[in-house]
C-alpha positions as CSV (number, residue, x, y, z in Angstrom):
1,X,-13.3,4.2,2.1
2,X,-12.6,0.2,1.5
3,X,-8.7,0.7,1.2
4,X,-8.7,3.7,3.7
5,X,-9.9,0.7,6.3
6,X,-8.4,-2.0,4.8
7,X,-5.1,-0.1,5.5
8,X,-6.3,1.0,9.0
9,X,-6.5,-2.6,9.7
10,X,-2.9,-3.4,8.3
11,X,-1.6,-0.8,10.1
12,X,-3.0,-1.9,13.2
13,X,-1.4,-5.1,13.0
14,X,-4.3,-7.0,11.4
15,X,-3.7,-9.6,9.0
16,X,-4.1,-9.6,4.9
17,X,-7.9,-11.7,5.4
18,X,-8.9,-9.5,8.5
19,X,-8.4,-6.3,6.4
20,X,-9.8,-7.2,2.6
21,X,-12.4,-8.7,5.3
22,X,-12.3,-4.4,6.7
23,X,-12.7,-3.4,3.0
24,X,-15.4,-5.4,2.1
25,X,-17.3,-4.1,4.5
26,X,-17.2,-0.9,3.3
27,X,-18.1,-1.4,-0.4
28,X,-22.4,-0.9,-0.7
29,X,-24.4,-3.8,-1.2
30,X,-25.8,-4.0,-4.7
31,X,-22.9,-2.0,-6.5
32,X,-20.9,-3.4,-9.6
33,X,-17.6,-2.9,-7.3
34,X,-19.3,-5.1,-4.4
35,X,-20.0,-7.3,-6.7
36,X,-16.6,-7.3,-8.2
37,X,-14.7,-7.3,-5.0
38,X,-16.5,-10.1,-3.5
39,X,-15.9,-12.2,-6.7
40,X,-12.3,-11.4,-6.9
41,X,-10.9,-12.2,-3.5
42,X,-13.1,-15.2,-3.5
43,X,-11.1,-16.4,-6.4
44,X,-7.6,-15.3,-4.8
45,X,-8.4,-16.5,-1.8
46,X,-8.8,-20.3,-3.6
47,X,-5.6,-18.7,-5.7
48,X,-3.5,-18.7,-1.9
49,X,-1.4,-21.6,-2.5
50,X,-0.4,-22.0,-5.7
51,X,3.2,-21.2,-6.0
52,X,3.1,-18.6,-8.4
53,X,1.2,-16.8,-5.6
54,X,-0.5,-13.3,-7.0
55,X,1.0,-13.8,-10.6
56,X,-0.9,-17.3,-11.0
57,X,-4.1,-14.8,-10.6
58,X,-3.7,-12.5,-13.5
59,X,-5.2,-13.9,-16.2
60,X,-8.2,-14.6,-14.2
61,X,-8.6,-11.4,-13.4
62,X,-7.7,-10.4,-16.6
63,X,-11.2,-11.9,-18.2
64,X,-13.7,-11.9,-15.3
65,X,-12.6,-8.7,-13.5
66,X,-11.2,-6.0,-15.9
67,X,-13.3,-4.3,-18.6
68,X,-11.7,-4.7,-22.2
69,X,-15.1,-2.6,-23.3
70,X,-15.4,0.8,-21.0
71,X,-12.0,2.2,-21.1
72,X,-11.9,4.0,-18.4
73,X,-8.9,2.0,-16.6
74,X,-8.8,3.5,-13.2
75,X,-12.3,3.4,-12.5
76,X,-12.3,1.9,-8.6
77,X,-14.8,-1.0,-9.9
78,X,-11.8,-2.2,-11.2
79,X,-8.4,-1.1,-8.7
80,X,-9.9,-1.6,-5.8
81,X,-11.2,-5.7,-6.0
82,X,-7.7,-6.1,-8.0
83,X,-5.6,-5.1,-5.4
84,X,-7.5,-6.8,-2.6
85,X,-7.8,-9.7,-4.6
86,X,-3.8,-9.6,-5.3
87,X,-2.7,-8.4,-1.8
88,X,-4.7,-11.6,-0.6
89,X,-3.2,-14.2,-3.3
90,X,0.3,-12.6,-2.3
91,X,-0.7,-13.4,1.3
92,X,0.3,-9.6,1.7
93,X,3.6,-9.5,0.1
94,X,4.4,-6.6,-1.7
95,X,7.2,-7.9,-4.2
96,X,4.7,-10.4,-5.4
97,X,1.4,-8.2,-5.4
98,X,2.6,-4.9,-7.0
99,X,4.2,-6.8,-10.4
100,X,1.0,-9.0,-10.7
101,X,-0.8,-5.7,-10.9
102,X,1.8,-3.7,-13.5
103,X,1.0,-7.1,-15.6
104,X,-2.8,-6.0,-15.9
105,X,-2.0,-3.4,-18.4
106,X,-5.8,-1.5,-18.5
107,X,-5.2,-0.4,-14.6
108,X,-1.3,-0.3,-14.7
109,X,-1.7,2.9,-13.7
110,X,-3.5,2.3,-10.6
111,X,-4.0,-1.0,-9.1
112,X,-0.2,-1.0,-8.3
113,X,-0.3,2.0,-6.5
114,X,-3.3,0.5,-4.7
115,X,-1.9,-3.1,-4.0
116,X,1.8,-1.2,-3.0
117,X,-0.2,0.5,-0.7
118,X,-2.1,-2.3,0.7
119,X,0.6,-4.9,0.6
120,X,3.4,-2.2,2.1
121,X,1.0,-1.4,5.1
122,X,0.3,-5.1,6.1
123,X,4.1,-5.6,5.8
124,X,7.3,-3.8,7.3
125,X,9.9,-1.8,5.9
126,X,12.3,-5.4,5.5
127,X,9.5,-6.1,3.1
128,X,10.2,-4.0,0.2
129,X,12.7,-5.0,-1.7
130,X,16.1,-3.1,-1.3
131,X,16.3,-2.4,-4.8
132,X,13.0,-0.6,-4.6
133,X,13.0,1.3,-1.8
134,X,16.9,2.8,-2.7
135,X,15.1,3.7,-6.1
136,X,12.6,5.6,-4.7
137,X,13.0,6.9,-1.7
138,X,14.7,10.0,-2.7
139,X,12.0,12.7,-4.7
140,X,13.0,14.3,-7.7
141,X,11.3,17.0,-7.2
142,X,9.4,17.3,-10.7
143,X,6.1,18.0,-10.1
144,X,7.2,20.0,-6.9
145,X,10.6,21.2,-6.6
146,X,10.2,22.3,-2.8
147,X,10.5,18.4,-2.3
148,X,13.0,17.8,-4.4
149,X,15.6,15.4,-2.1
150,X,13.0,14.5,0.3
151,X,13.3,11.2,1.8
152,X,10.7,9.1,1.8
153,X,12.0,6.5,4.6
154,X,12.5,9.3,6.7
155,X,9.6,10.8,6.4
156,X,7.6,7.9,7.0
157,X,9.4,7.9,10.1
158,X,9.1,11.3,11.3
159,X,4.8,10.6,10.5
160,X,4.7,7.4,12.5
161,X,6.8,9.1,15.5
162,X,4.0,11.6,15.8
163,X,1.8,9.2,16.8
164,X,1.6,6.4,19.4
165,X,2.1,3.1,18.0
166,X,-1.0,0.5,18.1
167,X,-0.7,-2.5,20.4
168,X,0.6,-5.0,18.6
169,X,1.3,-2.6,15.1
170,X,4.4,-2.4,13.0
171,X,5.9,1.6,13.9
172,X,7.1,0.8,17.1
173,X,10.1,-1.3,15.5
174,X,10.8,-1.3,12.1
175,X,10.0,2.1,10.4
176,X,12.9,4.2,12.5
177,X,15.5,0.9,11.9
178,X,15.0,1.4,7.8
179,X,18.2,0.3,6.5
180,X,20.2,3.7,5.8
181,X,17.5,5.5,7.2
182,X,18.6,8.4,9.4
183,X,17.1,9.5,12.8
184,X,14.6,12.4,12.4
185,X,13.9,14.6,14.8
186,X,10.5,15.8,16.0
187,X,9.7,19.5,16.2
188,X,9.1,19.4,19.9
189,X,12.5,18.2,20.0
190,X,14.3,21.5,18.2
191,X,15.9,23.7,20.9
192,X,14.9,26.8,18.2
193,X,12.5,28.9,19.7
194,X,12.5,31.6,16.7
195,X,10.5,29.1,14.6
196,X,7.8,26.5,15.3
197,X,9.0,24.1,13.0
198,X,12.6,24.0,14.5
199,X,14.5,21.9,12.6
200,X,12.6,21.1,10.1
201,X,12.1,24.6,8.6
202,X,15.8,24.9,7.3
């Protein structure tokens, strides 16, 4: 629930404080990842200017926020005040958040996923770096080979065309302009009446 709204926020057009600010809120008074989560993006928050940005936080985090006891390293106590502690020192840039969390190894597994997410919400498509997104953006198909050759950048697209764009949000601009992103058509917008999904279902 804390990243589902701190990613509401983001995608709304709300800025990196406004939505840890939406996740906090959501994280139960009392609880060790409260507790946690309060503590870490009050450090990053004091972290926000140092140069080194979301790296210059990893060794604190390292000692006062991640277990080195309970291994157990994608328990949320954990990912979740990392990654709004690093999406706030990065001041919401992904290239710097998401390889400040890979350098915590106990929640490599998860807190990048977490502060990508975040961080790529908050941001626009111009924000991830080129290299990146050309890696990726193409499935392989491994785990399911029906997707195999899906674009992701499209994709994204056709999602955030189903849907009105927020006053003041990010879709109306920049996810259809993706550089080498193609134009996707809606399945209102297929002329074949034999199936509902047009286009799409070839």
């Amino acid at each position: 629930r804390a990243m589902a709204a701190a990613s509401a926020e983001a995608l709304g057009g709300a800025d990196v404080d406004t939505a840890v600010d939406a996740a906090l809120a959501q994280l139960p008074d009392g609880t060790e990842i409260a507790r946690n989560a309060a503590h870490a993006v009050r450090i990053a928050r004091e972290f926000a200017g140092e140069r080194a940005g979301a790296f210059a936080l990893v060794p604190v985090l390292e000692h006062q926020i991640v277990d080195h006891v309970y291994s157990y390293g994608i328990a949320a106590a954990e990912t979740v005040p990392v990654a709004l502690a690093l999406a706030t020192a990065s001041r919401g840039d992904i290239a710097q958040a998401v390889p400040a969390a890979a350098c915590l190894s106990r929640v490599a597994d998860s807190a990048p996923a977490l502060a990508g997410a975040l961080t790529g919400a908050l941001g626009t498509i111009g924000s991830v770096p080129d290299g990146w997104r050309e890696t990726c953006r193409t499935l392989a198909g491994c785990a399911l080979p029906r997707f195999a050759g899906t674009d992701l950048v499209e994709l994204a697209g056709l999602l955030a065309a189903t849907e009105p764009a927020p006053t003041g949000g990010q879709f109306g601009h920049d996810i259809h302009r993706a550089p080498g992103a193609h134009d996707v058509p809606l399945p209102h917008d297929s002329h074949d009446a034999r199936d509902p999904r047009g286009a799409h279902a070839r």
